[in-house]
BALOBA-1460 file (C-alpha; in Angstrom, 3 decimals):
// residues 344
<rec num="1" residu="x" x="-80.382" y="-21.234" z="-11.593"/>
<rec num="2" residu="x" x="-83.262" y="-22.879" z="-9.872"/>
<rec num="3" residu="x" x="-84.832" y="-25.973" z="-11.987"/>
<rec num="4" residu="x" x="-87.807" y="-24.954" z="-13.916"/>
<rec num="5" residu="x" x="-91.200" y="-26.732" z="-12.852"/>
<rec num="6" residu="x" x="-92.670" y="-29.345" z="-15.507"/>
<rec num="7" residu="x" x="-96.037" y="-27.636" z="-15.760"/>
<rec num="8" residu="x" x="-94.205" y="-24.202" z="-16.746"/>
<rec num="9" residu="x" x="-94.498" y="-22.915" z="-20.236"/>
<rec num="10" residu="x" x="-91.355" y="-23.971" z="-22.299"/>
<rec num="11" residu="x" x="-90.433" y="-21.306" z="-25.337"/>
<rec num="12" residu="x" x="-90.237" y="-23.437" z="-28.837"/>
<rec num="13" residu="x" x="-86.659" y="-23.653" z="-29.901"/>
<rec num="14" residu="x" x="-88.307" y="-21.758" z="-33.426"/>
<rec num="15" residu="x" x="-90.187" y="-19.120" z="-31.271"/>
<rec num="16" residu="x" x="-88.293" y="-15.838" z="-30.078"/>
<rec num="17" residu="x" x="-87.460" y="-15.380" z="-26.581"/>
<rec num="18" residu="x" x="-89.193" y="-12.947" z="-24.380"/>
<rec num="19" residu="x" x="-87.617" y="-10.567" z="-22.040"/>
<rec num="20" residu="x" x="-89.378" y="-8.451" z="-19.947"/>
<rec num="21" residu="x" x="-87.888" y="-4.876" z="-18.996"/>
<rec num="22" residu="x" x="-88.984" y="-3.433" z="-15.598"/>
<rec num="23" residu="x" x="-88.420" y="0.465" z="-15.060"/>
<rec num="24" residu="x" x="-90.311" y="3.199" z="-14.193"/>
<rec num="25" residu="x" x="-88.408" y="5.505" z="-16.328"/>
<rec num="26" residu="x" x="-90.104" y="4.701" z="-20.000"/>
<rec num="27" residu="x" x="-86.497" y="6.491" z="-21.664"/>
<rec num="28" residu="x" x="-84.417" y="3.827" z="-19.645"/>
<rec num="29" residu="x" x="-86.652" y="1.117" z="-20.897"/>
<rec num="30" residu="x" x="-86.474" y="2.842" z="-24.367"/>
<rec num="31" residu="x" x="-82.751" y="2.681" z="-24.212"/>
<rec num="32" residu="x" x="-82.498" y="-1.165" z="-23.357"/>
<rec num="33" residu="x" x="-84.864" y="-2.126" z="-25.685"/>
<rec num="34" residu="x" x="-82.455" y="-0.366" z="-28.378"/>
<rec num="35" residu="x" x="-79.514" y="-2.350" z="-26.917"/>
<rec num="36" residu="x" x="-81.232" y="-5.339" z="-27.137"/>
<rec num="37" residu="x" x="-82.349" y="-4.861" z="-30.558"/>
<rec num="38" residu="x" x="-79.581" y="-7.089" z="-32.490"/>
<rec num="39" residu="x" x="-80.535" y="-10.100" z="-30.654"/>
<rec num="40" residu="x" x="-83.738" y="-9.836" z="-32.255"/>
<rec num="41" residu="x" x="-85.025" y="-10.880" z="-28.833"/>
<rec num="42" residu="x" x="-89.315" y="-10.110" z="-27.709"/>
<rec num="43" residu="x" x="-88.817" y="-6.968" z="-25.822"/>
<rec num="44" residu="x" x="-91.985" y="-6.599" z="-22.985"/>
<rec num="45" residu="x" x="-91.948" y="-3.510" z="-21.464"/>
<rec num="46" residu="x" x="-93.665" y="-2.534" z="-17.895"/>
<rec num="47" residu="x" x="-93.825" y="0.553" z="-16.123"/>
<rec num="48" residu="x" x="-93.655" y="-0.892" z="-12.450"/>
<rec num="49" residu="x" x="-93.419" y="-3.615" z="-10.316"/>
<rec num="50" residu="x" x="-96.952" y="-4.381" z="-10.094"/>
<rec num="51" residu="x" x="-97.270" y="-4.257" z="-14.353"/>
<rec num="52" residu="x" x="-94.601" y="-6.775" z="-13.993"/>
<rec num="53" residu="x" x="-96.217" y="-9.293" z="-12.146"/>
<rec num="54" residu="x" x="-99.231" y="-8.866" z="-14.078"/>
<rec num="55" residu="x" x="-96.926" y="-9.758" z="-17.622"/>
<rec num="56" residu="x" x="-95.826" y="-12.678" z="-16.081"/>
<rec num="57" residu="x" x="-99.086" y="-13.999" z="-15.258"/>
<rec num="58" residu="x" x="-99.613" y="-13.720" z="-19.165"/>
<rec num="59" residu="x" x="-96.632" y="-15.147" z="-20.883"/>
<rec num="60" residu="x" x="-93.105" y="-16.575" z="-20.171"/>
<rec num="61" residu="x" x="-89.983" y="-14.715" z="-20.477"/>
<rec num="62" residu="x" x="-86.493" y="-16.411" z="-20.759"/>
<rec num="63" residu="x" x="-85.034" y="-13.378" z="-18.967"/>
<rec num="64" residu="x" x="-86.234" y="-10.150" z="-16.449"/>
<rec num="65" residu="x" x="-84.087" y="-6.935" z="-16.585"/>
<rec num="66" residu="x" x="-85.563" y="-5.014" z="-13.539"/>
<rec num="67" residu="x" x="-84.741" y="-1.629" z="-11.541"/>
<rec num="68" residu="x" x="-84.214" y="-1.640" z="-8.152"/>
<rec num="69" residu="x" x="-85.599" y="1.432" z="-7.222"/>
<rec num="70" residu="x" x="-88.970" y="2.595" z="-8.342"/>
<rec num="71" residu="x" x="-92.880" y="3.284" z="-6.711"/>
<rec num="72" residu="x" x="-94.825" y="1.104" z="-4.301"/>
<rec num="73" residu="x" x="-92.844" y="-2.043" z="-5.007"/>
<rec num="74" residu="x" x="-89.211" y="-1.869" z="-5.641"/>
<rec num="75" residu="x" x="-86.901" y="-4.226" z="-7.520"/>
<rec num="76" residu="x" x="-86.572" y="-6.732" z="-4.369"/>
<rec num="77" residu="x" x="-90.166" y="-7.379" z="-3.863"/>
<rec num="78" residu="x" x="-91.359" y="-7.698" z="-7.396"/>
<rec num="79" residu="x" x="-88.476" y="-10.117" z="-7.845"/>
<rec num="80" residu="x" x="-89.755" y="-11.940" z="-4.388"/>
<rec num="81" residu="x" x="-93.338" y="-12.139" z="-5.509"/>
<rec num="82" residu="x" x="-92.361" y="-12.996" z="-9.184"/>
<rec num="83" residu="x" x="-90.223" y="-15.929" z="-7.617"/>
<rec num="84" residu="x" x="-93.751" y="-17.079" z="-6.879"/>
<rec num="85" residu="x" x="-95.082" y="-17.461" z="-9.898"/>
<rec num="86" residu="x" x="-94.845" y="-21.004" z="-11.392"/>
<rec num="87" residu="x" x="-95.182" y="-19.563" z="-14.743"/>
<rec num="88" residu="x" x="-91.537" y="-16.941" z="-14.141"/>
<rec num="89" residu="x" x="-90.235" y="-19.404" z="-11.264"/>
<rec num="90" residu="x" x="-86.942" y="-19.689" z="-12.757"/>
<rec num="91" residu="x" x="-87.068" y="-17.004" z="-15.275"/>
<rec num="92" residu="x" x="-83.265" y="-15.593" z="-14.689"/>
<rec num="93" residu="x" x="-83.736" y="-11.645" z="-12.671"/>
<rec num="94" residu="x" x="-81.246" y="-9.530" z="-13.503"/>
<rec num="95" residu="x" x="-81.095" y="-6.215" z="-11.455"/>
<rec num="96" residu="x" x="-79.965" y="-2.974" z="-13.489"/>
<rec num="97" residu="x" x="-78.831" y="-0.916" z="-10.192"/>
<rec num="98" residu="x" x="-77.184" y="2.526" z="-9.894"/>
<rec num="99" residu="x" x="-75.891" y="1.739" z="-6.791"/>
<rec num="100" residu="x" x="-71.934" y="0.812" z="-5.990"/>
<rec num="101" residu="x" x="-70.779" y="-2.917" z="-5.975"/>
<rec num="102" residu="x" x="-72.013" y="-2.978" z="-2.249"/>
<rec num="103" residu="x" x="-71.911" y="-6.301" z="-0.400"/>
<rec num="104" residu="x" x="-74.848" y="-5.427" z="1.480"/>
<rec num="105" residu="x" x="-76.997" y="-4.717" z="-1.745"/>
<rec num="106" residu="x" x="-75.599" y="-7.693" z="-3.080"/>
<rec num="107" residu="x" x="-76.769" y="-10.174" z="-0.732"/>
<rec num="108" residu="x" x="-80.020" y="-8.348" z="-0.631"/>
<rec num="109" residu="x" x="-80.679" y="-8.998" z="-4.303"/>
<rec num="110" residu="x" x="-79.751" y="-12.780" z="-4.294"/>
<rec num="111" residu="x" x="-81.247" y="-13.227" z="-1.382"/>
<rec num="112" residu="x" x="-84.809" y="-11.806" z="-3.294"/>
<rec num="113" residu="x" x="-84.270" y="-13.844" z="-6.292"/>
<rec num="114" residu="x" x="-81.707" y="-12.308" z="-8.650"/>
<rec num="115" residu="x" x="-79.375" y="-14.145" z="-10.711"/>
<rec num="116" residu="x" x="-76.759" y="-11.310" z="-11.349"/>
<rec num="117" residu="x" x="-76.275" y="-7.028" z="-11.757"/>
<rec num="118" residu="x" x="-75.662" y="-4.719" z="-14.744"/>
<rec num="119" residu="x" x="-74.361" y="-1.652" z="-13.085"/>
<rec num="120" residu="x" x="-74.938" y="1.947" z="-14.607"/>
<rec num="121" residu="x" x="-74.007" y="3.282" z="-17.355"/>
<rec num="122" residu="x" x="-75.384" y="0.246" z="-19.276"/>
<rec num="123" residu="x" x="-73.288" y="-0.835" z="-21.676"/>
<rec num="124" residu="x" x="-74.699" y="-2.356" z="-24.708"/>
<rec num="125" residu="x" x="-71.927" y="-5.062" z="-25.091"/>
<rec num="126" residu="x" x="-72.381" y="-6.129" z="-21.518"/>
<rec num="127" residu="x" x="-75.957" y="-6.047" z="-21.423"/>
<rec num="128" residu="x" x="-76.394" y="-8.163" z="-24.592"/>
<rec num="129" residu="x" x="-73.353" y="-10.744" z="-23.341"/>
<rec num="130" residu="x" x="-75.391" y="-11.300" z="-20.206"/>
<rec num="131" residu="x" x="-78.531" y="-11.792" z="-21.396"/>
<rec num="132" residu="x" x="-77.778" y="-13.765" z="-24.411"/>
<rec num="133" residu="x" x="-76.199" y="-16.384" z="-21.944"/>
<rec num="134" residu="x" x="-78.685" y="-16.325" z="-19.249"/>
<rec num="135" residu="x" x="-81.052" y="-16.961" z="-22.211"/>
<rec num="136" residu="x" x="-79.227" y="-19.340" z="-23.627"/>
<rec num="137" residu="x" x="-79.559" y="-21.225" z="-19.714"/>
<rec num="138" residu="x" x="-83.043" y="-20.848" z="-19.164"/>
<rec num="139" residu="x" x="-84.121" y="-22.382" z="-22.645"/>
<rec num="140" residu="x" x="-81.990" y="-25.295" z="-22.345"/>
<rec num="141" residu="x" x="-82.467" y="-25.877" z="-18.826"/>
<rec num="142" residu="x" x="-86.642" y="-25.640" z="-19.724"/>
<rec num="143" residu="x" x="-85.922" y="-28.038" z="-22.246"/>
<rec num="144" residu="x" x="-84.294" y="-30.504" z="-20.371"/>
<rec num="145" residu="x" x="-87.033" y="-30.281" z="-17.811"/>
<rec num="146" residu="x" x="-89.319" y="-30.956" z="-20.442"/>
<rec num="147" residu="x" x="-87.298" y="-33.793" z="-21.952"/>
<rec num="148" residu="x" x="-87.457" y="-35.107" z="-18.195"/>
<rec num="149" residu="x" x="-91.252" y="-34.627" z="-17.511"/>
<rec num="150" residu="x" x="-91.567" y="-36.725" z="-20.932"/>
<rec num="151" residu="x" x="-89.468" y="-39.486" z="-19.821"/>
<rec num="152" residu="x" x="-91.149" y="-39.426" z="-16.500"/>
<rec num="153" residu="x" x="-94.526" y="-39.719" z="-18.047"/>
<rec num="154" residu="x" x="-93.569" y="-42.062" z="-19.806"/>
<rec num="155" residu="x" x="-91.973" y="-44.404" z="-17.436"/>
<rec num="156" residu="x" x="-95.085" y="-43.957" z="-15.463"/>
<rec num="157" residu="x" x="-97.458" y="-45.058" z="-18.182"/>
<rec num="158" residu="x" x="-94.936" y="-48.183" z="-18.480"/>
<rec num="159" residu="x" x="-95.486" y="-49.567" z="-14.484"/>
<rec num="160" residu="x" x="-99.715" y="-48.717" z="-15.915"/>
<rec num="161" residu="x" x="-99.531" y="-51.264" z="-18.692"/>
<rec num="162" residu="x" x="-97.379" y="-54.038" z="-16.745"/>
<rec num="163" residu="x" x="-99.713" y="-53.402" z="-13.612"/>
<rec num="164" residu="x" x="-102.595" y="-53.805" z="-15.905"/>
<rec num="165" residu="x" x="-101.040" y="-56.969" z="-17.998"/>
<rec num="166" residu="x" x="-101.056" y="-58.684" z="-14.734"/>
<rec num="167" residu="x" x="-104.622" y="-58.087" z="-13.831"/>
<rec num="168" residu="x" x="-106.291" y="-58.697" z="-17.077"/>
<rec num="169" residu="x" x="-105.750" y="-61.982" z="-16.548"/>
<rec num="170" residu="x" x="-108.305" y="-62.125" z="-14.066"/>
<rec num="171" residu="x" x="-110.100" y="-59.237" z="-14.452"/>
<rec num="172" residu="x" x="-111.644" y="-58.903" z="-17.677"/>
<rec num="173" residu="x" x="-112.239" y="-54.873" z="-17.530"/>
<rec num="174" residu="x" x="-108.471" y="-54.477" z="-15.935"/>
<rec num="175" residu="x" x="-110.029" y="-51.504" z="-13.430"/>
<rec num="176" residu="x" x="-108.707" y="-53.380" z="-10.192"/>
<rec num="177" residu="x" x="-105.080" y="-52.239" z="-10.313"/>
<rec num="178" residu="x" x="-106.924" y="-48.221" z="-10.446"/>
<rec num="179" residu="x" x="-109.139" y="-48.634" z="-8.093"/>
<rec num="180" residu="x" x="-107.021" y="-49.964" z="-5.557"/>
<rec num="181" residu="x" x="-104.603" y="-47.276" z="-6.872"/>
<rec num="182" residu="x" x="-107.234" y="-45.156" z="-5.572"/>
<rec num="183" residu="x" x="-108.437" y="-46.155" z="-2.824"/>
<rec num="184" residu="x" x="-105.349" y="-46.543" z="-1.299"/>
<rec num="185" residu="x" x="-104.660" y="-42.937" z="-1.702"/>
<rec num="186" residu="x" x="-107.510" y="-41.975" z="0.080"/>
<rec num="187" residu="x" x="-107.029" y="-43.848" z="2.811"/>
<rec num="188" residu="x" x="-103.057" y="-43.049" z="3.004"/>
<rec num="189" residu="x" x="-104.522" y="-38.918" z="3.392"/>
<rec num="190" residu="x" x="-107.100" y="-39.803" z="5.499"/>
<rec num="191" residu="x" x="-104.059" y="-41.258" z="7.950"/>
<rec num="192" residu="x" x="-102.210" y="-38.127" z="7.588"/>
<rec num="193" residu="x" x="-99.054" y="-40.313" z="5.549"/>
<rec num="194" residu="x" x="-96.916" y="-37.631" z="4.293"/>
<rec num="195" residu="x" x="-97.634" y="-35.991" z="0.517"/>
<rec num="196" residu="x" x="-95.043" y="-37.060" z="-1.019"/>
<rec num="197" residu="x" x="-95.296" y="-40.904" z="0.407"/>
<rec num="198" residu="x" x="-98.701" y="-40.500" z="-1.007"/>
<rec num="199" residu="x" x="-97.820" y="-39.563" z="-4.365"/>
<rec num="200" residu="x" x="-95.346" y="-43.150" z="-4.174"/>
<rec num="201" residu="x" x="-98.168" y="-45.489" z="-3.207"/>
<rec num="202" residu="x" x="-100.732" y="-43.563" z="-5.857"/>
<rec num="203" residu="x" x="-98.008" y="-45.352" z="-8.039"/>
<rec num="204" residu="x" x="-97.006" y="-48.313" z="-6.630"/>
<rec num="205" residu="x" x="-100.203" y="-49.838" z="-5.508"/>
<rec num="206" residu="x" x="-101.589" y="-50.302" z="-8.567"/>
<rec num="207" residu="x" x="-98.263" y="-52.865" z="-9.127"/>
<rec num="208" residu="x" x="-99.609" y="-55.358" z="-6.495"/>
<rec num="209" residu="x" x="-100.347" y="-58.231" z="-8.345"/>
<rec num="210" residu="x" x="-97.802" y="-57.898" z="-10.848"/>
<rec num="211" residu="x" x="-96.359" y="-61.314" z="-9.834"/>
<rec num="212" residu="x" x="-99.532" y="-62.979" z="-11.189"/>
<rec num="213" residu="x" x="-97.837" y="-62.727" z="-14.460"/>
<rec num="214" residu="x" x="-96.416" y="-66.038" z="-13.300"/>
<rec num="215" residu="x" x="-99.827" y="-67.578" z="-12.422"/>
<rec num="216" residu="x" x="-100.720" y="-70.433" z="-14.569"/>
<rec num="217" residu="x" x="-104.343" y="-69.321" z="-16.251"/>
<rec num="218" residu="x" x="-105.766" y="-72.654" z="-15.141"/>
<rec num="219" residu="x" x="-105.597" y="-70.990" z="-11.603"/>
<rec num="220" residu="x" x="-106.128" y="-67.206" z="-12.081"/>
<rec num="221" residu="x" x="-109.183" y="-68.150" z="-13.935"/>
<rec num="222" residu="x" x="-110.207" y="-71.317" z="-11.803"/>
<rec num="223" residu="x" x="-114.315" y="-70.692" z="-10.936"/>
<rec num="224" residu="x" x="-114.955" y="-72.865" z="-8.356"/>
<rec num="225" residu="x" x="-112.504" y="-73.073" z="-4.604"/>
<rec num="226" residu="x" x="-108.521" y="-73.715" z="-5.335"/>
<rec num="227" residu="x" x="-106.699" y="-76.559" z="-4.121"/>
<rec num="228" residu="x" x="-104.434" y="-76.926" z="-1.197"/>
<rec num="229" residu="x" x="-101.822" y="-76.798" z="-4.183"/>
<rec num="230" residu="x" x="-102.909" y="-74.441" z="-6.312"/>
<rec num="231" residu="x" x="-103.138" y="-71.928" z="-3.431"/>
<rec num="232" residu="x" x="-99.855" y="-72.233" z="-2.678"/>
<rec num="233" residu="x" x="-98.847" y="-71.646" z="-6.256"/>
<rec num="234" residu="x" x="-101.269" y="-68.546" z="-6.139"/>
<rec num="235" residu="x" x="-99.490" y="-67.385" z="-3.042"/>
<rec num="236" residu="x" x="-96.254" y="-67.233" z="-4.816"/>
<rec num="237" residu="x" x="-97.254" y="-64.131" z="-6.796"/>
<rec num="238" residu="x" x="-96.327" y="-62.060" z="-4.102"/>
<rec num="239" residu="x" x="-92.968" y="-63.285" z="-3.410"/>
<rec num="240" residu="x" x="-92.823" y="-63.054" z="-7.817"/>
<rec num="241" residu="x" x="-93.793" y="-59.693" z="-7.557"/>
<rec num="242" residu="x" x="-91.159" y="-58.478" z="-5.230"/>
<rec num="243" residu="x" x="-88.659" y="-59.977" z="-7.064"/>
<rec num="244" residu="x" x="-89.651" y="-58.524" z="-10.106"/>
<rec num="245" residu="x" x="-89.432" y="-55.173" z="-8.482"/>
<rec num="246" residu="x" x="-86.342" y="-55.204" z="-6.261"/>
<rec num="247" residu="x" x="-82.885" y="-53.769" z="-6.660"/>
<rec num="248" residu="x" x="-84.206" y="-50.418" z="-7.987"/>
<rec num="249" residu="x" x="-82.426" y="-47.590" z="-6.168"/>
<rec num="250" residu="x" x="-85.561" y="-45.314" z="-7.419"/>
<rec num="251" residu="x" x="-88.165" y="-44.930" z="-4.568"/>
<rec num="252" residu="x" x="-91.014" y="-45.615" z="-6.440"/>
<rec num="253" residu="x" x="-89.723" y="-48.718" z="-7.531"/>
<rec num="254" residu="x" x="-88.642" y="-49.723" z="-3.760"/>
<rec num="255" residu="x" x="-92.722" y="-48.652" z="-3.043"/>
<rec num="256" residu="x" x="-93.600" y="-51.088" z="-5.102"/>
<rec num="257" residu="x" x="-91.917" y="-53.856" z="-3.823"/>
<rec num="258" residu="x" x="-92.768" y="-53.336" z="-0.484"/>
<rec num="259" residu="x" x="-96.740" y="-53.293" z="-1.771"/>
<rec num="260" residu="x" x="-96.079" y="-56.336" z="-3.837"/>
<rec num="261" residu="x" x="-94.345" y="-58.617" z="-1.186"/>
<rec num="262" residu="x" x="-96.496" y="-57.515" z="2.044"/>
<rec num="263" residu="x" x="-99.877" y="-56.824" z="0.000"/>
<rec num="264" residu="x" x="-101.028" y="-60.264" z="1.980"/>
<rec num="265" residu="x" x="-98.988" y="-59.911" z="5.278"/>
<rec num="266" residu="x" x="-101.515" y="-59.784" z="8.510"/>
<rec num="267" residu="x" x="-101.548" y="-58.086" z="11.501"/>
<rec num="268" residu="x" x="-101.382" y="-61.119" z="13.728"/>
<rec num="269" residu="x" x="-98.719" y="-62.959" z="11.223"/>
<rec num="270" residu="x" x="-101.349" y="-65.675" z="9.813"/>
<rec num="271" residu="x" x="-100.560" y="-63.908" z="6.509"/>
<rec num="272" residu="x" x="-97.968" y="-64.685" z="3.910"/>
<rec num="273" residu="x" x="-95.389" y="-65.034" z="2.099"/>
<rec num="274" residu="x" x="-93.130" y="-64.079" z="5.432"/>
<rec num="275" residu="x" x="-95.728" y="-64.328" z="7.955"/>
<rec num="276" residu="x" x="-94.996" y="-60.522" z="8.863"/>
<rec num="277" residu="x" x="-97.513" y="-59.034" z="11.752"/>
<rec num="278" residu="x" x="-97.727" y="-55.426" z="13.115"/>
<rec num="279" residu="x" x="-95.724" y="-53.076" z="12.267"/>
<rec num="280" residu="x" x="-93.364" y="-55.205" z="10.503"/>
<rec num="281" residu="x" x="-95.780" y="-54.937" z="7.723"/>
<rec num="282" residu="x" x="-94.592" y="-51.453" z="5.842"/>
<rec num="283" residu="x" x="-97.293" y="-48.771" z="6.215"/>
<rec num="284" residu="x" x="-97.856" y="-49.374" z="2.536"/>
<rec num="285" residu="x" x="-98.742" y="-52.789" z="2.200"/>
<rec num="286" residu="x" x="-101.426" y="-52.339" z="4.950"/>
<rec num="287" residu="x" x="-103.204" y="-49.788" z="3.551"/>
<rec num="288" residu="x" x="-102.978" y="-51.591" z="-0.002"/>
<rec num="289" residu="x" x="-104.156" y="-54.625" z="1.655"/>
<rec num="290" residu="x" x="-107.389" y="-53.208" z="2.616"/>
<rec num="291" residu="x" x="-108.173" y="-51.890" z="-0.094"/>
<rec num="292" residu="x" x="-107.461" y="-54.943" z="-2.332"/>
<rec num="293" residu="x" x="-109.388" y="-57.111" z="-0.522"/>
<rec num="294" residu="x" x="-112.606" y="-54.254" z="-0.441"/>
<rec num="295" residu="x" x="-112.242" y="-53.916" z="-4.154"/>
<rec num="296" residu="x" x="-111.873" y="-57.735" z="-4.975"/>
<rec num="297" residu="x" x="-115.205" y="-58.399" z="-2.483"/>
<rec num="298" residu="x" x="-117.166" y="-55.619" z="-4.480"/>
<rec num="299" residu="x" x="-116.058" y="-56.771" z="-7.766"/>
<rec num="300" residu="x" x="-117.176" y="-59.913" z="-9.464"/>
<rec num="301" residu="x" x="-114.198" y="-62.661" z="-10.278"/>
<rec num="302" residu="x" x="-114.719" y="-66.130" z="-11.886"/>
<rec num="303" residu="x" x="-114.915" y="-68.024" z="-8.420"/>
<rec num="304" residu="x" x="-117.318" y="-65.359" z="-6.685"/>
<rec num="305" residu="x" x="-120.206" y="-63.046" z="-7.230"/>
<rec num="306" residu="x" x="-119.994" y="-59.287" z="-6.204"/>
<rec num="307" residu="x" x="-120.666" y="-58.415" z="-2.824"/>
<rec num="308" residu="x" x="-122.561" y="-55.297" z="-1.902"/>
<rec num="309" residu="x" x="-120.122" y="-52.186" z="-0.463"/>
<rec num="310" residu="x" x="-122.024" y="-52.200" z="2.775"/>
<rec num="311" residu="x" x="-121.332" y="-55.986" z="3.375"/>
<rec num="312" residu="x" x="-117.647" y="-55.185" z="2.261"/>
<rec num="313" residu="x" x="-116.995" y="-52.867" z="4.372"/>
<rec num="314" residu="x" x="-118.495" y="-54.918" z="7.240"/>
<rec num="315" residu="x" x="-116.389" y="-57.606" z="6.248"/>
<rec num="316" residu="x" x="-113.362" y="-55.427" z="6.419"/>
<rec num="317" residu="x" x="-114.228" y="-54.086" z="10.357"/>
<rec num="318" residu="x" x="-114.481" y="-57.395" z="11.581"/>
<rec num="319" residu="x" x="-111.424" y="-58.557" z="10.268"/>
<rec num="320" residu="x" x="-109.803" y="-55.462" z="12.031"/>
<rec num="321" residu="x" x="-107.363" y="-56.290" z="14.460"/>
<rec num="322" residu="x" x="-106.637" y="-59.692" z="13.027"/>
<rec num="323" residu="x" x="-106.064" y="-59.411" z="9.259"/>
<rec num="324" residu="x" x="-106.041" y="-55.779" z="8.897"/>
<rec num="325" residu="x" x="-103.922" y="-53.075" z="10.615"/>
<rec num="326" residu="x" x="-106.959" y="-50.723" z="13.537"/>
<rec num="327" residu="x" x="-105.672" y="-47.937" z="12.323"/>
<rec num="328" residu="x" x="-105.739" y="-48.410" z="8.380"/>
<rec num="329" residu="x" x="-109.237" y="-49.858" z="8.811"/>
<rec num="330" residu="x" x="-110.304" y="-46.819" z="10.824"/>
<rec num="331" residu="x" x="-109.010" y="-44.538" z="8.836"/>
<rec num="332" residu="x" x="-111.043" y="-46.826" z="5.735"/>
<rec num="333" residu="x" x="-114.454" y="-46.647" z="7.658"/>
<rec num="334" residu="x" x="-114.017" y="-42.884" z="8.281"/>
<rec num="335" residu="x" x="-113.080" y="-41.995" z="4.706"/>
<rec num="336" residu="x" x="-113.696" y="-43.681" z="1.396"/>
<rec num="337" residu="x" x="-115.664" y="-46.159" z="3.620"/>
<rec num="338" residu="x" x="-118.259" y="-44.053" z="5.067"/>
<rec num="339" residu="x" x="-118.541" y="-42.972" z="1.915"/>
<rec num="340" residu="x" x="-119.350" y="-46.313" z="0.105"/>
<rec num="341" residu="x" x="-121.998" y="-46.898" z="3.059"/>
<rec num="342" residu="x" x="-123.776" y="-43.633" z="2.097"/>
<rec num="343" residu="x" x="-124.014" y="-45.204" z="-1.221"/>
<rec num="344" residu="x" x="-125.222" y="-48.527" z="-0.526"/>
């Protein structure tokens, strides 16, 4: 059975489960709903294929019982355009069919979404067996899904509070982390980087600085220029930062690190900690780095004064080539950057 989708409705383990019974023949539908009747189950009834796509657009059911053959749309494509609906994506489809134990049919009916056949004459023992366990799959599967969507939301809101313990530190409204979060998204579409990439660095960036946990406040905090020595110890949050976040065999974890240990990598290698240039840097850490550097220039911090976006984003061109990645920084001026200007 496919996996249900986190955003689909999951039945309360209190509530009854809802099965919906497609026919066109209203005494067929009459008869399973009688055989159904000891499971004490939430019998929907619809008359065709197109009444059963429209109940499924209004509630979840933990199991479809569907004719094959009936008006305008048969069994096959109401089960194909039901498998569309994130609300019944993985609601189980099982086909009551006249026809023979065909290997042809067969196929046909997987191959459009069904999960097994009750052949005709119905009987009530099979009918209930089946559905009680395909019921039984579907709420615990949803379940689980939920259970997993928690835990994932949760993990989630986890990397939030340690990217945002970091960057209180020196930023007293702890936005930075977000906003590059953000920005960096927009510039990672406005390149083209795959969704799902996307999705990783909406995540990860906002970890950059995490090493700065290891910052002495004395430096983090320091208003006027840093020493020779105090910059090198302020360097070291990168290198801090990676460690913190290797050896995870999760991707967004691996994002992370990458951000966190090439964040200040340049494209002609004057950059640190490994003096990376090009495309040595990942793709990640040079989009994050512009957009750190455009959100800590517009952004007041105790050793400078804000600097207007259109300035910033000046700043940012004419480092192109040199600090930044041509590409990232075009893809900047084009996007969220043009953007900025228009506000300025």
């Amino acid at each position: 059975m496919a996996a249900m989708p986190s955003d689909a409705p999951v039945p309360s383990p209190r509530a009854r489960a809802a099965v919906l019974v497609v026919d066109d023949n209203p005494s067929k539908r009459l008869a399973v709903r009688a055989m159904l009747a000891p499971l004490d189950y939430e019998v929907v009834e619809a008359e065709s294929g197109r009444a059963a796509l429209g109940a499924v657009k209004q509630q979840s059911f933990a199991a479809i019982l569907m004719d094959v053959v009936m008006p305008i749309l048969d069994g096959y494509e109401t089960a194909r355009l039901i498998r569309r609906s994130t609300m019944s994506h993985s609601t189980p489809i099982i086909f009551l069919t006249a026809f023979g134990r065909d290997e042809t049919e067969t196929a046909a009916a997987y191959a459009n979404g069904a999960v097994d056949f009750i052949f005709t004459p119905v009987l009530g023992e099979v009918l209930r067996a089946k559905v009680s366990a395909f019921v039984q799959l579907f709420t615990q599967s949803a379940e689980l899904q939920r259970s997993l969507a928690s835990i994932t939301a949760l993990n989630i809101e986890m990397l939030a509070r340690l990217a945002g313990a970091a960057e209180f530190r020196d930023d007293e409204t702890g936005l930075h982390t977000r906003r590059v979060g953000d920005l960096s998204v927009a510039i990672a579409e406005r390149m083209g980087v795959p969704e799902l990439d996307v999705g990783l660095i909406r995540l990860a960036a906002p970890l950059h600085d995490v090493g700065k946990i290891a910052v002495p406040d004395a430096i983090l905090s320091k208003p006027g220029k840093l020493t020779d020595a105090e910059f090198e110890q302020m360097k070291t949050h990168a290198t801090v930062g990676g460690q913190m976040l290797t050896g995870s065999a999760f991707a967004l974890l691996e994002v992370a690190e990458e951000i966190a240990l090439t964040h200040h990598e340049r494209w002609d290698g004057s950059g640190y900690p490994a003096g990376l240039a090009g495309e040595e840097i990942p793709i990640a850490g040079r989009i994050v780095a512009v957009a750190d550097v455009f959100d800590a220039l517009t952004h007041m911090r105790p050793y400078k004064t804000a600097w207007s976006r259109a300035d910033a984003v000046a700043e940012i061109v004419s480092h192109s080539g040199h600090h930044f990645d041509p590409s990232v920084v075009d893809a900047f001026v084009a996007g969220p950057g043009r953007e900025v200007r228009s506000l300025a």
